[in-house]
N, C-alpha and C positions, 0 to 999 in steps of 0.2 A: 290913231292907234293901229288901225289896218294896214297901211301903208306901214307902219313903223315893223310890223308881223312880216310881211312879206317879204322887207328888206333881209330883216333878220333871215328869215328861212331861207334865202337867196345865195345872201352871202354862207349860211352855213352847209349849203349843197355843194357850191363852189368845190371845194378840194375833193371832194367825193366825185363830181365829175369830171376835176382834173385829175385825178387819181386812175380811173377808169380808161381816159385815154393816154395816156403814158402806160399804163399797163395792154392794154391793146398796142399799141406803136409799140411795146419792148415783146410782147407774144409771138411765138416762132411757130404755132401751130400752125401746118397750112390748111389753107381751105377750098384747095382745089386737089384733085385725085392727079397721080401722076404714075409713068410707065418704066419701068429701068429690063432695059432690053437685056436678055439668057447673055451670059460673057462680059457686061456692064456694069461699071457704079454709079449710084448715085449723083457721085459727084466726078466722077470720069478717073479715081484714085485706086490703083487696085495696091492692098497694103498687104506687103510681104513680113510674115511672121519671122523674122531673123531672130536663131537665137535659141531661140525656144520651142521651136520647128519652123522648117521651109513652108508652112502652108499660105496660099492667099489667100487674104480674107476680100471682101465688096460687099461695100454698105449698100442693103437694097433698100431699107427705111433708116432715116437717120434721126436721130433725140434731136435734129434741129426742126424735124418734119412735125414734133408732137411733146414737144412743150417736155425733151426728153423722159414722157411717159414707157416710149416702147426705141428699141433699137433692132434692126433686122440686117444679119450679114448673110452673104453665100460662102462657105468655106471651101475652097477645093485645097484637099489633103495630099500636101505632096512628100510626105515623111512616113514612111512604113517602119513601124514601131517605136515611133515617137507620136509627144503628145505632152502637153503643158505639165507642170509641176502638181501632185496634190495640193489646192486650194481653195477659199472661201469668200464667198460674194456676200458679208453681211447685209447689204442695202438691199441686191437685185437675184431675183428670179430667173434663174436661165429654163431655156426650152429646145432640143435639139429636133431633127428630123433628118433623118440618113437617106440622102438621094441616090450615093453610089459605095461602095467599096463596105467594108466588114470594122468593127470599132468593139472593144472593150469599153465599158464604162463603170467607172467605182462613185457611188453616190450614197456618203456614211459607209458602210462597214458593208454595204451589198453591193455585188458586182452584177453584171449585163451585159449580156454578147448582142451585139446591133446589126441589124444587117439595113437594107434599102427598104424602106417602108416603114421603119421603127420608128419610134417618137419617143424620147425622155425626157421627163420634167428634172431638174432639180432647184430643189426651194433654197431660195438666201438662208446663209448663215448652217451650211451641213458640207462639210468638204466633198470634194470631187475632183476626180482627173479622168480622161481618157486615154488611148491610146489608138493607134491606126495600125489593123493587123492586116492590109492588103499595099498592093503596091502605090495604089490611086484611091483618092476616097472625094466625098464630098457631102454637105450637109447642110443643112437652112439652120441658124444658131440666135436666139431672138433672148435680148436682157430687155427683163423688166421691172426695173425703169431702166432709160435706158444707160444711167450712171455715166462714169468716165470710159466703157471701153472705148468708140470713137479715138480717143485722144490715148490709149492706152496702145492701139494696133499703130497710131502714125508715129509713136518714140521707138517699137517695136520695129518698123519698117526700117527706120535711120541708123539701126545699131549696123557698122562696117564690119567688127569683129567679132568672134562668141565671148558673149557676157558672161562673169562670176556667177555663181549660186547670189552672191549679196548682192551683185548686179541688179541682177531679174527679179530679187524680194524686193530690191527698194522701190522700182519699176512698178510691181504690181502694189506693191503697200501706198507706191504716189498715186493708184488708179482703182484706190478703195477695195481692195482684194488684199489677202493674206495669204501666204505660202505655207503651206504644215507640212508641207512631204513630201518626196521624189515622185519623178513623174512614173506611172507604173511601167514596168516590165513585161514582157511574154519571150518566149525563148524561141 
């Protein structure tokens, strides 16, 4: 009867611990610490915002590095007075941090003037757009989770011509985001 127990129990842990390694061997999280040098990507891709403004983006933490819990870009802003469409991250968290240049920001119905040392949260699912009111800007930009942008700035990179309004909505509605509004203005 003991023998007969063990077997049982044996074979019933089986898929539980082939479960456990397949899911380890499919886990992206790394587990070693890594450096991405000032001017650098991640992954040696520096992705140009076409389109929708000239800025480029570099992935300094990428959702492959963390089980796309967190994603981290360097933006350097090269459109003075432009700036994404008002829209909406239902899934992800954004977080900015202004390194260089001067920025508007609308999160809900409140506006923010930015300068270098600023920081703004904004919570999934509350519209938002920015603008760039210097010549040069730049900013640390971190979604959380890290969602589809990743894959949202390299179809952005690939655009040769300026995209439609219905363009850029289906763009972003493919990269889990929604468009409600023009990008803001300053005169």
């Amino acid at each position: 009867m003991r023998r007969r127990n063990f077997v049982l129990t044996t074979l019933a842990a089986m898929p539980i611990t082939a479960f456990a390694k397949i899911k380890s061997m499919l886990s992206s999280r790394t587990d070693k610490g890594f450096k991405v040098a000032s001017g650098e990507a991640r992954f040696g891709i520096h992705y140009r915002m076409k389109g929708v403004t000239s800025n480029t983006l570099d992935i300094k933490i990428s959702g492959k590095d963390t089980e796309n819990d967190l994603a981290v870009f360097e933006q350097t802003g090269l459109t003075p007075k432009g700036g994404p469409p008002l829209h909406v991250h239902p899934n992800q968290d954004e977080w900015f941090y202004v390194v260089e240049g001067e920025y508007l920001f609308q999160v809900g119905e409140d506006n923010y003037s930015m300068k270098p040392g600023d920081t703004i949260f904004l919570p999934r699912k509350v519209k938002h757009a920015f603008v760039q009111l210097t010549e040069k800007g730049k900013m640390i930009v971190s979604y959380l989770p890290a969602g589809k942008m990743e894959g949202f700035f390299a179809v952005t990179d690939k655009w040769t011509s300026p995209p439609t309004k219905e363009e850029i909505a289906k763009v972003f509605a493919d990269h889990d985001m929604q468009v409600v509004g023009p990008p803001l203005k300053v005169s």
